[in-house]
C-alpha positions as CSV (number, residue, x, y, z in Angstrom):
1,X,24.3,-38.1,-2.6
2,X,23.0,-35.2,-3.8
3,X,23.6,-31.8,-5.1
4,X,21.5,-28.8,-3.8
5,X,23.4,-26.3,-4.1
6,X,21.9,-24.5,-6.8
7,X,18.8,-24.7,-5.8
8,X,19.3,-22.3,-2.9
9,X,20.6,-19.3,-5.5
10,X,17.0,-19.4,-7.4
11,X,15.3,-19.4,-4.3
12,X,17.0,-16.2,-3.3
13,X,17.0,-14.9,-6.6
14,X,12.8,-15.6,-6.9
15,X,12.1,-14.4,-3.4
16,X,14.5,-11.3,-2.9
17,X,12.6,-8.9,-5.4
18,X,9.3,-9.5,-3.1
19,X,11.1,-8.5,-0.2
20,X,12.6,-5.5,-1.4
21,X,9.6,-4.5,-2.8
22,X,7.2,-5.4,0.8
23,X,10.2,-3.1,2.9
24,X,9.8,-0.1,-0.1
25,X,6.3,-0.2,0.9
26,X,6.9,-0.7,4.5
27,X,9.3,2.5,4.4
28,X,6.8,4.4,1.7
29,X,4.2,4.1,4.6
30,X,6.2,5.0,7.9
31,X,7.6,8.1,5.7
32,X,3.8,9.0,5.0
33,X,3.0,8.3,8.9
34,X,5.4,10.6,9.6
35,X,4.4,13.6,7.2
36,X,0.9,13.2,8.6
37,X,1.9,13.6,12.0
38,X,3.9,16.7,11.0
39,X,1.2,18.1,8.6
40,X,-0.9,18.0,12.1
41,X,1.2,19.5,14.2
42,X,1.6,22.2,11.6
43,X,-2.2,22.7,11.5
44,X,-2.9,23.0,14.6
45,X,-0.1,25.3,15.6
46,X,-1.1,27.9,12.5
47,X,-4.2,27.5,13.9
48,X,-3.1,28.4,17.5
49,X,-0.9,31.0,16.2
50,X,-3.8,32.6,14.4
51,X,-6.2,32.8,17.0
52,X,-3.7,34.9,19.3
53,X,-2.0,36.7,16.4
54,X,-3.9,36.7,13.6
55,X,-4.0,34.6,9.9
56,X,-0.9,35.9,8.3
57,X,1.7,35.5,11.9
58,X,-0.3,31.6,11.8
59,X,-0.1,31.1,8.4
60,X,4.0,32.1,9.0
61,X,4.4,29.8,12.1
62,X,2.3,26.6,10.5
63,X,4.8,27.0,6.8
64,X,7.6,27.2,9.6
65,X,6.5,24.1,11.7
66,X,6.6,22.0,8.2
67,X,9.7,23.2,7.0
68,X,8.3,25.1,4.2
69,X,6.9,21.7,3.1
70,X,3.3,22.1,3.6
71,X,0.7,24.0,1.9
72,X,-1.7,25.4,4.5
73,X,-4.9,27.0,4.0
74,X,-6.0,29.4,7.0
75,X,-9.5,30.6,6.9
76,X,-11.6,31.8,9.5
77,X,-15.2,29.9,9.7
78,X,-17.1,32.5,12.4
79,X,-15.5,32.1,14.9
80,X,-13.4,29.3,14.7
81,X,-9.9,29.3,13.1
82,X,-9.7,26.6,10.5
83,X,-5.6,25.0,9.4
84,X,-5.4,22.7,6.7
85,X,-1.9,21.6,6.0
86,X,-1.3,19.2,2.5
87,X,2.3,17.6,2.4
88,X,3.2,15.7,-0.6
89,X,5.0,12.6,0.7
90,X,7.5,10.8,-1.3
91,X,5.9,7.3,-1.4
92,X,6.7,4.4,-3.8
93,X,3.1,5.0,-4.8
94,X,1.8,8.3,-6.8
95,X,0.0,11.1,-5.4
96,X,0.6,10.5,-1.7
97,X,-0.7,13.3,-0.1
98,X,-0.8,13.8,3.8
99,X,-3.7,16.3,4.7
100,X,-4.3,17.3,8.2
101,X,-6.9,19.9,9.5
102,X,-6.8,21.8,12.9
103,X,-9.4,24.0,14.3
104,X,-9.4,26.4,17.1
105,X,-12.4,28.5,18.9
C-alpha cells in the first residue's frame, strides 16, 4: 500500500500562489473595465453638459459623474466640445490609468 498523503499538501502549496495571483489579475482588470466605463460616461456627460451650459457647469457635472475621481480636461475645438476624463485605477500593476474622451457638436 501506499502513502500519498503528502503529496497532495505540496501540490496545493506549489499551485495556490498562481492562483491567487491569476484572480488578482483577473480582479485588477474587471476594476480597470469598470473605471473605463465610468471615465466614459463622465466624458461624455461634461461634454453634454457643456454644450447646453457651458465649460465650467460641464466640467462640474463630468468631476460629479466620477465621484470626484477623474481628472477631466474640457476644451472647446471650433465647434465641437471635447471631455477627456483620466482615472487612476488601483490595479495590481503600476500606472493603470483609464482615459476616456467624449466629443459633442
Amino acid at each position: 500500500m501506499r502513502r500519498d498523503g503528502g503529496s497532495v499538501t505540496v501540490e496545493l502549496a506549489l499551485a495556490l500562489p498562481a492562483v491567487a495571483v491569476l484572480l488578482a489579475l483577473a480582479l485588477g482588470a474587471l476594476r480597470w473595465t469598470l473605471d473605463a466605463a465610468v471615465a466614459q460616461e463622465a466624458a461624455a456627460t461634461a461634454a453634454r453638459v457643456a454644450l447646453v451650459e457651458g465649460d465650467e457647469a460641464g466640467a462640474v457635472a463630468g468631476e460629479r459623474f466620477s465621484g470626484g475621481r477623474a481628472a477631466l480636461t474640457l476644451t472647446r475645438d471650433g465647434d465641437w466640445w471635447v471631455a477627456v476624463a483620466v482615472m487612476d485605477a488601483p490595479a495590481p500593476w503600476p500606472d493603470a490609468r483609464a482615459t476616456a474622451r467624449a466629443l459633442q457638436p
